[in-house]
C-alpha positions in Angstrom: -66.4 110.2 201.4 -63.7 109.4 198.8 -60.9 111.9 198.7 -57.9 111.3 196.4 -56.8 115.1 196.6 -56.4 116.6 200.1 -55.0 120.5 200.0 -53.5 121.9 203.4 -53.2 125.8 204.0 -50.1 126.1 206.3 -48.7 130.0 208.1 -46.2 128.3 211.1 -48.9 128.7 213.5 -50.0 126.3 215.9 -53.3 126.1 214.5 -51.9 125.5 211.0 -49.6 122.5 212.6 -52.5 121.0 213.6 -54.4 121.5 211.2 -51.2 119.6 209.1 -51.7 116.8 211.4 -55.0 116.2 210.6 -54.7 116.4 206.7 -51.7 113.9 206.9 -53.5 111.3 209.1 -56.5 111.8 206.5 -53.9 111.6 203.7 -52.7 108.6 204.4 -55.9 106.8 205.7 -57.0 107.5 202.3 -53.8 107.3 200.1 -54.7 110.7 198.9 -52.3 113.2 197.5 -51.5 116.2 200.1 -50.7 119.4 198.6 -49.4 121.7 201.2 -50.0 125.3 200.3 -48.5 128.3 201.9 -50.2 132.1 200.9 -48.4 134.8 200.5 -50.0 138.0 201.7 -47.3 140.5 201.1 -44.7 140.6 197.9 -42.1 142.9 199.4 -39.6 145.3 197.6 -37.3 144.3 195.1 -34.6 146.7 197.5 -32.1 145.8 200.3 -34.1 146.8 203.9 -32.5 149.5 205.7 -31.8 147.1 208.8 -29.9 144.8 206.5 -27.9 147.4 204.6 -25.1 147.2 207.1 -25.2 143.1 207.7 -24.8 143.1 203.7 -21.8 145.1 204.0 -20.3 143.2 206.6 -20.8 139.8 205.4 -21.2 141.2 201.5 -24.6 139.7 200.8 -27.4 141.1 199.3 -30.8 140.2 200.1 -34.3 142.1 199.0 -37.1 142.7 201.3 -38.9 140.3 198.6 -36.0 137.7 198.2 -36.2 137.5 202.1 -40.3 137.1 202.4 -40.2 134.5 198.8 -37.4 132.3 201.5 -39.2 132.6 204.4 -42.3 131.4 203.1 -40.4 128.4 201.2 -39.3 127.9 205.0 -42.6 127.7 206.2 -43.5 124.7 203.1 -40.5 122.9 203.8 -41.1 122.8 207.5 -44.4 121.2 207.3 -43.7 118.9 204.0 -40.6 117.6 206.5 -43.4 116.7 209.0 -45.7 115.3 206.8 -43.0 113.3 205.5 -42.5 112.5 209.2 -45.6 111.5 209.7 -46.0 109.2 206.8 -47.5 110.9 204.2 -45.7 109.9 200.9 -47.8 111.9 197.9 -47.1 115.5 198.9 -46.2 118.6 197.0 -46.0 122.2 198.5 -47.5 125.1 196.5 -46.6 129.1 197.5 -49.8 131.6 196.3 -49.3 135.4 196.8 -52.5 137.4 197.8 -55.7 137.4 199.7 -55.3 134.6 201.7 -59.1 133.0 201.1 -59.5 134.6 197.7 -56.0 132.5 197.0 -56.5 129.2 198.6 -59.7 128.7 197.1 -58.5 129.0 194.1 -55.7 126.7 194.1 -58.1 124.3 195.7 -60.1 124.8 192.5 -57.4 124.5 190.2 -55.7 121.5 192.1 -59.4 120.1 191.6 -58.6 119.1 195.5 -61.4 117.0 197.0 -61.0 118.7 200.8 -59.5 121.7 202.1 -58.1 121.5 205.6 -57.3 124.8 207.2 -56.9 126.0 211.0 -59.2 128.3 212.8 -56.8 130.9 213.5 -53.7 132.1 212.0 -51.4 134.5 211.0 -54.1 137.7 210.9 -54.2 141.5 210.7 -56.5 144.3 211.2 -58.4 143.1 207.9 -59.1 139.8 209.9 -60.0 141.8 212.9 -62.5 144.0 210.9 -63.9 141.4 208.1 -63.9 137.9 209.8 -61.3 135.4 209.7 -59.6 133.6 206.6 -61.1 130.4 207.7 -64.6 131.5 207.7 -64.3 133.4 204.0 -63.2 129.9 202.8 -66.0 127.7 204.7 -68.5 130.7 202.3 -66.1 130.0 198.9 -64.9 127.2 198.3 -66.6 124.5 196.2 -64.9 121.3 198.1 -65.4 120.1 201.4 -63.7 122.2 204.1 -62.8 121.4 207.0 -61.6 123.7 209.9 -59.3 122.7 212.5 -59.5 123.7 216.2 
């Protein structure tokens, strides 16, 4: 199987770090292109948190429940592009979606025109994911490249 465009969903989980380690050993095996992708679930307020009200004071900062989700999710993308990079990988660029996680990364896989998507069996869920079945499975049902599921 030829694959020049390899897409990576990552959340910080352990499932998602392997899951990087298998798309980077594939990335380079192939000298395909790894796009790391990150999904957003929640956009957050564009207001200060009550629990941060006081810190903002104090150290006369103001951050939005939205500036701090929009930075912790770049967190997460930096973190794993830092271990691809690590690991070898030198074609890599990080993407951050906002939305249904499945609905999102498909998607992007789409419009990336990505060749495989690598994604781990379990990660960062809620009662949706309880209730409806796992992001991991919607995708395997979706998506129109090859997917591939990490354990």
């Amino acid at each position: 199987m030829e694959a020049r465009k390899i897409m990576v969903a990552v959340d910080g989980t352990e499932h998602s770090d392997k899951a990087l380690d298998f798309a980077c050993d594939l990335s380079k095996s192939k000298a395909a292109e790894l796009v790391i992708a990150h999904v957003q679930t929640e956009h957050g307020a564009p207001v200060v948190p009550d629990e941060l009200k006081r810190f903002g004071e104090v150290e006369k900062v103001k951050i939005t429940e939205d500036q701090m989700l929009r930075m912790a999710a770049n967190d997460v993308l930096n973190e794993a592009q830092r271990k691809a990079r690590g690991l070898g990988v030198t074609d890599s660029k990080t993407v951050l979606c906002e939305g249904d996680p499945a609905g999102s990364l498909v998607a992007l896989a789409s419009s990336e025109s990505a060749d495989m998507l690598v994604l781990g069996s379990r990660g960062v869920t809620n009662l949706d994911g309880l209730l409806f079945g796992s992001t991991s499975q919607a995708v395997e049902h979706k998506a129109d490249c090859t997917v591939v599921v990490v354990h």
